[in-house]
C-alpha positions in Angstrom: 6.8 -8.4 21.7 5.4 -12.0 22.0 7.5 -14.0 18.8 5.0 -16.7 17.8 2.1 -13.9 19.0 3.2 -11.4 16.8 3.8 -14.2 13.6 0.0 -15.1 13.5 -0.6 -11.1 13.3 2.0 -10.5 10.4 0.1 -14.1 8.6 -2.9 -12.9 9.3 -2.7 -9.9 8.0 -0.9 -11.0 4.9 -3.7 -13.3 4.3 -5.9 -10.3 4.7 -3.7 -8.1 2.1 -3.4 -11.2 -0.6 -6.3 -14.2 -0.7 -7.9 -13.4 -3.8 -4.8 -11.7 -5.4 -3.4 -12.9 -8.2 0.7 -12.3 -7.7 1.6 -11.3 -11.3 5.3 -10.0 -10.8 7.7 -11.3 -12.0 10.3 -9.6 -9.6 8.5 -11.2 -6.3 11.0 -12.3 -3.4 10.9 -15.8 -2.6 10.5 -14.9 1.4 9.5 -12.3 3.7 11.7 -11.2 6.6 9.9 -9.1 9.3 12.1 -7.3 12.3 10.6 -4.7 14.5 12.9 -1.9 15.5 12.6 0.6 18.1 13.6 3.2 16.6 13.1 5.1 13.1 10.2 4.5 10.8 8.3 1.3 8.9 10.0 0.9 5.7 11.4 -1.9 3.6 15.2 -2.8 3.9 16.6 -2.4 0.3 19.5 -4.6 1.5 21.9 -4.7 -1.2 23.4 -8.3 -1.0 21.3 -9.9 -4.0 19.6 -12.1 -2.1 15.9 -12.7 -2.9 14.5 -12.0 0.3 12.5 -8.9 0.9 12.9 -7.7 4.1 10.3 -5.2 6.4 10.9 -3.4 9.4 8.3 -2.1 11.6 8.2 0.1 15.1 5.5 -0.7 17.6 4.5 -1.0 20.9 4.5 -4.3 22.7 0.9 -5.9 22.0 0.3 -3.5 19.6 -1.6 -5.8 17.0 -3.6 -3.2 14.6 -0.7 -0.6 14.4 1.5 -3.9 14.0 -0.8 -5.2 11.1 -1.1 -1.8 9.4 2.6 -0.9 9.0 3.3 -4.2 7.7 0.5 -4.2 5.8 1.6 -1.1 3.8 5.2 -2.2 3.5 4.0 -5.5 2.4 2.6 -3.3 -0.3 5.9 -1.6 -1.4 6.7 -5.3 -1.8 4.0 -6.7 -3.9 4.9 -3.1 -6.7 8.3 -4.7 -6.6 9.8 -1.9 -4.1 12.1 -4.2 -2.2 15.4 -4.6 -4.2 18.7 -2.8 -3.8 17.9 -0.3 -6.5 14.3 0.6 -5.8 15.2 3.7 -3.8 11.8 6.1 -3.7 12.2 9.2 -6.4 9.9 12.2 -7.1 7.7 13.0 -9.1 5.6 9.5 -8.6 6.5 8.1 -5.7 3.4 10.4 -3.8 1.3 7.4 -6.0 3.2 4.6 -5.1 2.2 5.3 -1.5 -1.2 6.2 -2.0 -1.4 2.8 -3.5 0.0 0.8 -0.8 -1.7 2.7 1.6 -4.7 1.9 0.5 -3.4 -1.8 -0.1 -3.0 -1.6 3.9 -6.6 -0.1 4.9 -8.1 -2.6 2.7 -6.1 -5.7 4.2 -7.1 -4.2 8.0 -10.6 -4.2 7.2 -10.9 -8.2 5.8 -8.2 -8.3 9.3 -11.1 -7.5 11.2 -13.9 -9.4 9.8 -11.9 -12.4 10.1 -10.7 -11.6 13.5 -14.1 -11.1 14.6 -15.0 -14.6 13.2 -12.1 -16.8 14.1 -9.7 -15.3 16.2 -5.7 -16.0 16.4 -6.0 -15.9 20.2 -8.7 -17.9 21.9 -11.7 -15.6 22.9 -9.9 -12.7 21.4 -13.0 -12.0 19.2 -13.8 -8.7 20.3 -10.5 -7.3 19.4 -11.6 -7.4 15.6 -13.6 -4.2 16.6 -10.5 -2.3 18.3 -9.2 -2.9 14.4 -12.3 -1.8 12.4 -11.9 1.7 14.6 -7.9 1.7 14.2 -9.3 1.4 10.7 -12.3 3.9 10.4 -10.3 6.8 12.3 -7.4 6.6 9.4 -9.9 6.7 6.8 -12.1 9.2 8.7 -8.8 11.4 9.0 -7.9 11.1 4.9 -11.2 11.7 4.0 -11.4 15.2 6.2 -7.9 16.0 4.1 -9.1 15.5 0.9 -12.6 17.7 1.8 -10.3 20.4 2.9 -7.6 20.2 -0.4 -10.3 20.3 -2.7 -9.8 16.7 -4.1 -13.3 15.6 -3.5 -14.6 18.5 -5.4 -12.3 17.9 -8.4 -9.5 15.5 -8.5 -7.9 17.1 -12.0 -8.0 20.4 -10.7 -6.8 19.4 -7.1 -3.5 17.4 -8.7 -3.0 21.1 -11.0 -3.1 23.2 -8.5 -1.1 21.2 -5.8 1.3 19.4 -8.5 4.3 21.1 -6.7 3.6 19.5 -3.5 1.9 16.6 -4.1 4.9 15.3 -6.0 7.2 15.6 -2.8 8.2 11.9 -2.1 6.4 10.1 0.8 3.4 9.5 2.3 2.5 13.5 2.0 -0.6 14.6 3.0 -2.0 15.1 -0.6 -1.1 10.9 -1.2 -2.9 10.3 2.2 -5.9 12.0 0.6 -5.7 10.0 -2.5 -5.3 6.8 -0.7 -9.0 6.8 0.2 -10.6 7.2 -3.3 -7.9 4.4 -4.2 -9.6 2.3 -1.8 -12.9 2.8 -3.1 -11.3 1.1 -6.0 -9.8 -1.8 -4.5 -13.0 -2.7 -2.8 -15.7 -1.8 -6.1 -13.3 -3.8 -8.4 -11.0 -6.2 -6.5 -9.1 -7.8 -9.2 -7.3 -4.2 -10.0 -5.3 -4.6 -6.7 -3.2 -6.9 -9.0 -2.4 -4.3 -10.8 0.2 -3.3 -8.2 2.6 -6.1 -9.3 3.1 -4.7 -12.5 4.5 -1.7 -11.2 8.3 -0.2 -11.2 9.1 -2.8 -13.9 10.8 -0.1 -16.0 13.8 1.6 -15.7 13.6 5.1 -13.6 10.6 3.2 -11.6 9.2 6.4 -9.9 11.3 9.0 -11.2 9.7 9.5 -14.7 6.5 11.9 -15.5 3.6 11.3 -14.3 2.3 10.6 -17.7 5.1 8.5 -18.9 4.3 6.7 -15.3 0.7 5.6 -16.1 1.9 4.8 -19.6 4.7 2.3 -18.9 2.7 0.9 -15.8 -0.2 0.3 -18.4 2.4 -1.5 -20.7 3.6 -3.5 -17.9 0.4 -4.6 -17.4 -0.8 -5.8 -20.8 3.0 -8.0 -20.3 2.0 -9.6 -17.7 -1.5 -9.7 -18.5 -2.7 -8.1 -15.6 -5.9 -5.6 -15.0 -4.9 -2.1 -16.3 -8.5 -0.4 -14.3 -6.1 1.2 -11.8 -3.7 3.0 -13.9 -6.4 3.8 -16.4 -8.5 4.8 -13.5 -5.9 7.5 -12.3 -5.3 8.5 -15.7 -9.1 9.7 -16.0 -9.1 10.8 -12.6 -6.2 12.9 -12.4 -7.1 14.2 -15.9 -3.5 12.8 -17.4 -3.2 13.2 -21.3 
């Protein structure tokens, strides 16, 4: 991996993910550390020496500029819903949401990526490449969209999220939080100001490992603290059909 190549992708893309965005946390790090591994997956180093540094590791191939913007993309995500200290470890039953979320936090940051790419490239005469990351793009979104036809979520969201509830809940990015990451980016890109929404997250304590309902409730809370949008969580409350 080219060094000062692959620091124009990571600002890039964080310009992508956050122009526009108003940071309303008040848990965000004060820097961003970035290492690619080779070995083991994307994820966000919960590092537990109190520093105020969030730091991201990614695994990619040399040159590999969309998967390179994508992962960081989504861990830059886990970041912004303040998932980057010592004690934000991932828990059932709502951490499935959390990753919908950032997910569609990345597919939404690769897709103003490309645009600007296309326009005003970080490497001279590189404009074309913005296409290669519209279609690294379109074929996740393509592939979620085919999951959620085929689980029934499109149909019915409250009755897909009853039926499923045992393994949609599983922590991670599970199939079922793949399929809700495309209607989640409907949302982002119809109403952009709820993507700040995202910084009010985890700001309670058992972050992801409460109820669903006490979830939506607290993250609303958090949001009228901070004065932040509360359309997402009230969105997934009406969608998901939680009382």
């Amino acid at each position: 991996m080219l060094p000062r190549s692959a620091d124009q992708v990571v600002e890039r893309m964080r310009h992508a993910c956050l122009d526009g965005v108003r940071l309303v946390s008040d848990r965000q790090p004060v820097r961003l550390r970035v290492d690619e591994h080779t070995s083991g997956p994307p994820s966000v180093w919960l590092h537990p020496d109190g520093s105020s540094m969030a730091w991201i590791i990614v695994d990619i191939g040399e040159r590999d500029w969309s998967k390179l913007a994508y992962q960081f993309g989504h861990e830059l995500g886990h970041v912004t819903a303040n998932s980057w200290q010592a004690d934000a470890k991932p828990a059932a039953p709502c951490q499935w949401l959390e990753e919908a979320m950032v997910e569609a936090f990345s597919l939404r940051g690769l897709g103003r990526l490309a645009k600007s790419w296309t326009e005003n490239p970080p490497f001279a005469g590189d404009n074309a490449f913005g296409e290669a990351i519209a279609r690294y793009r379109q074929d996740i979104i393509d592939r979620y969209t085919a999951l959620a036809d085929g689980q029934g979520f499109t149909r019915d969201a409250g009755v897909w999220f009853a039926d499923h509830r045992s393994e949609i809940e599983i922590p991670g990015l599970n199939p079922f939080a793949q399929a809700m990451s495309v209607t989640i980016l409907a949302e982002y890109e119809s109403a952009p100001h709820c993507v700040e929404a995202l910084g009010a997250l985890n700001r309670w304590p058992g972050r992801t490992g409460v109820p669903i309902n006490e979830y939506l409730r607290r993250w609303e809370a958090s949001c009228a603290e901070l004065q932040a949008s509360p359309r997402l969580p009230l969105r997934l409350r009406e969608l998901l059909r939680i009382a």
